[in-house]
N, C-alpha and C positions, 0 to 999 in steps of 0.2 A: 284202960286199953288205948294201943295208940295206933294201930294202924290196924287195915283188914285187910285181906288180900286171896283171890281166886283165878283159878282158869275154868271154861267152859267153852264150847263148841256152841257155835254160835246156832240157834234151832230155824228148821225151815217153817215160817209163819205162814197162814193163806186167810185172804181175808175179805171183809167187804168194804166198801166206804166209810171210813171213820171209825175204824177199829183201830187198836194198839194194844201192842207189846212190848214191855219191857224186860230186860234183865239187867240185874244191879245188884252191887254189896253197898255198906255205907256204913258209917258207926256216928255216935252221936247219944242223944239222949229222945228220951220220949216219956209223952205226959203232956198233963193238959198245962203248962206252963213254960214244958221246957223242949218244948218239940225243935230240936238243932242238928240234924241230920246231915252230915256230910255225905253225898251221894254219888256215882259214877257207873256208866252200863254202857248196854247197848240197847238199839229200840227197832222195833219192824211196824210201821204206820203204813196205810193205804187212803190217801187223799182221794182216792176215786178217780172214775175214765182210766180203770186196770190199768193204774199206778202204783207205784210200792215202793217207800224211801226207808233205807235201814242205815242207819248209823251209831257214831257215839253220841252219849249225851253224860251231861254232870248236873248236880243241884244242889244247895245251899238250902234245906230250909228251917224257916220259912222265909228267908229273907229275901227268895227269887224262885221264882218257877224253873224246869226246866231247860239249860242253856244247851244246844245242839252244836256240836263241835266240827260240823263240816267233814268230818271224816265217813267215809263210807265202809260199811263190812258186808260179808255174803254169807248165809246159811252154810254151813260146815265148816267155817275157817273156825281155825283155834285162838280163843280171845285171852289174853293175860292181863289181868285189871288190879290195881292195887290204891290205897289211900295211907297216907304214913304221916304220922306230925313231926315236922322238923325242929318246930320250937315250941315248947308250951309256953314261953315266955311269951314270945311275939305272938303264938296263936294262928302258925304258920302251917299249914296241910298243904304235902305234894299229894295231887290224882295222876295216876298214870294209868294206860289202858292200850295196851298193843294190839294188832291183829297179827299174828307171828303166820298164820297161811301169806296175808299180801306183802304184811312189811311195813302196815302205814303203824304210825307213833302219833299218841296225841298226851300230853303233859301239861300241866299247869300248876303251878305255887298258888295258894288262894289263902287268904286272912279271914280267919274262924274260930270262934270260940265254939269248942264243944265241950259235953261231961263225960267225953271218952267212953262211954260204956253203952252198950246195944251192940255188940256186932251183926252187921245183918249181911243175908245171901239171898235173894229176893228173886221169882219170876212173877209176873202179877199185870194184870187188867189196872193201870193206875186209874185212878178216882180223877173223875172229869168237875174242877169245883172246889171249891172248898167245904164241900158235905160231905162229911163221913160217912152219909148214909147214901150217899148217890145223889143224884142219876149219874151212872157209871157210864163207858167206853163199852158198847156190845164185844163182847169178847171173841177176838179170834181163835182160830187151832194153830196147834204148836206141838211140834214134836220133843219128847222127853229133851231137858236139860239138865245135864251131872255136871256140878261143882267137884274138881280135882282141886290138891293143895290146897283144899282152904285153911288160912291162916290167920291167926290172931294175935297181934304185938302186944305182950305186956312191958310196959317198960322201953328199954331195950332189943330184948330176947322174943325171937318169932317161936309160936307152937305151932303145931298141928290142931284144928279143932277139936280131934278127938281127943288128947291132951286135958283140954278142961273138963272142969266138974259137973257141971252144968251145960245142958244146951235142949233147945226147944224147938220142936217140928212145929210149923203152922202150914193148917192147911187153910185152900182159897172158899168160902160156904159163900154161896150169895144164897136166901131166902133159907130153902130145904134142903136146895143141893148143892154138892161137893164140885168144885170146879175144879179144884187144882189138890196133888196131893205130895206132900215131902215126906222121900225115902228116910230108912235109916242110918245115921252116918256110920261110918264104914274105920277101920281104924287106916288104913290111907288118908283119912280127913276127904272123904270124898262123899258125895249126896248127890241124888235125881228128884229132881221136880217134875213131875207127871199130869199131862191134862188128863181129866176124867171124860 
C-alpha cells in the first residue's frame, strides 16, 4: 500500500486540563519490531487556565514524537488529509492535510522507510509514554467523527476502502468499558467514530 487518504469534519472537543484528542490516518507497519508508522491529523489539547489549542500535527514513528505543524483548524471545518509515497526508491512520503473551511495548507516531503501496509483512520486518547498500558491522557468528549473518501493506494491506482477485502473496526476499551466505538463502513468508503 502506498498512500492513505481521508476527509472529516473537524469534531467539537470540551475538555479539562491535560486532556487530548487526536484524529489521524497513517499507514506503516506494526509489531513489536516493526512499529514505522507514518502519521498525520488534527488534534484539540487543553493546556489549562480555559485554554484550547487545536491544530495539525504529523509523526514519524518511532523515530520522533509528535511534530505540531503551527497551523490552526476549528471544530466543523472540513479537513482533507492524505499521505502518498513518491519514491520507494528514495523512501520519500508527501503528508498533505488541508482545512478547505479556512484555506490554510500545510505539506511536507519526509524520508521514510515504511512496510507499506496498515492502513489506518484513527480517533483516539493517544498513550501518554511509552507504555502500552498507560497511564493515559484522561479522555475528553468529542462529538461523532465520519471518515468520507477513505482511500487506499495500491500501487498506483487509489480504491475506495470499501473496495478491499479485508477491513477491521476497533473499538477504544480501556479496563471494562467501551470508550470509543467504529461504525460500519459504508460503500461510499465512509465511517463514524462514536464516543460512548
Amino acid at each position: 500500500m502506498t498512500g492513505v487518504r481521508a476527509e472529516w469534519r473537524e469534531p467539537r472537543v470540551t475538555g479539562k486540563k491535560g486532556q487530548l484528542e487526536f484524529v489521524w490516518l497513517g499507514i506503516g507497519g506494526f509489531g513489536l519490531k516493526d512499529d514505522n508508522i507514518i502519521q498525520e491529523g488534527t488534534f484539540a489539547y487543553f493546556p489549562g487556565g480555559g485554554k484550547r489549542d487545536e491544530g495539525i500535527w504529523y509523526e514519524l514513528v518511532p523515530k520522533e514524537f509528535a511534530q505540531f505543524a503551527g497551523v490552526a483548524v476549528s471544530p466543523g471545518n472540513l479537513i482533507k488529509a492524505s499521505i502518498t509515497l513518491l519514491s520507494a526508491k528514495a523512501n520519500t512520503w508527501r503528508v498533505a492535510l488541508d482545512d478547505a473551511t479556512s484555506g490554510a495548507r500545510f505539506g511536507l516531503t519526509l524520508k521514510w522507510k515504511s512496510l507499506e501496509e496498515f492502513p489506518s483512520f484513527i480517533v483516539e486518547d493517544p498513550g501518554k509514554g511509552m507504555n502500552p498500558n498507560g497511564p493515559y491522557y484522561p479522555f475528553p468528549r468529542w462529538t461523532p467523527v465520519t471518515f468520507t473518501n477513505v482511500g487506499i493506494r495500491v500501487g498506483n491506482r487509489w480504491l475506495g476502502a470499501h473496495q478491499l477485502s479485508r477491513w477491521y473496526r476497533i473499538n477504544m476499551v480501556r479496563g471494562h468499558d467501551t470508550m470509543a466505538t467504529t461504525g460500519a463502513l459504508s460503500r461510499q468508503s465512509s465511517f463514524t467514530v462514536t464516543q460512548r
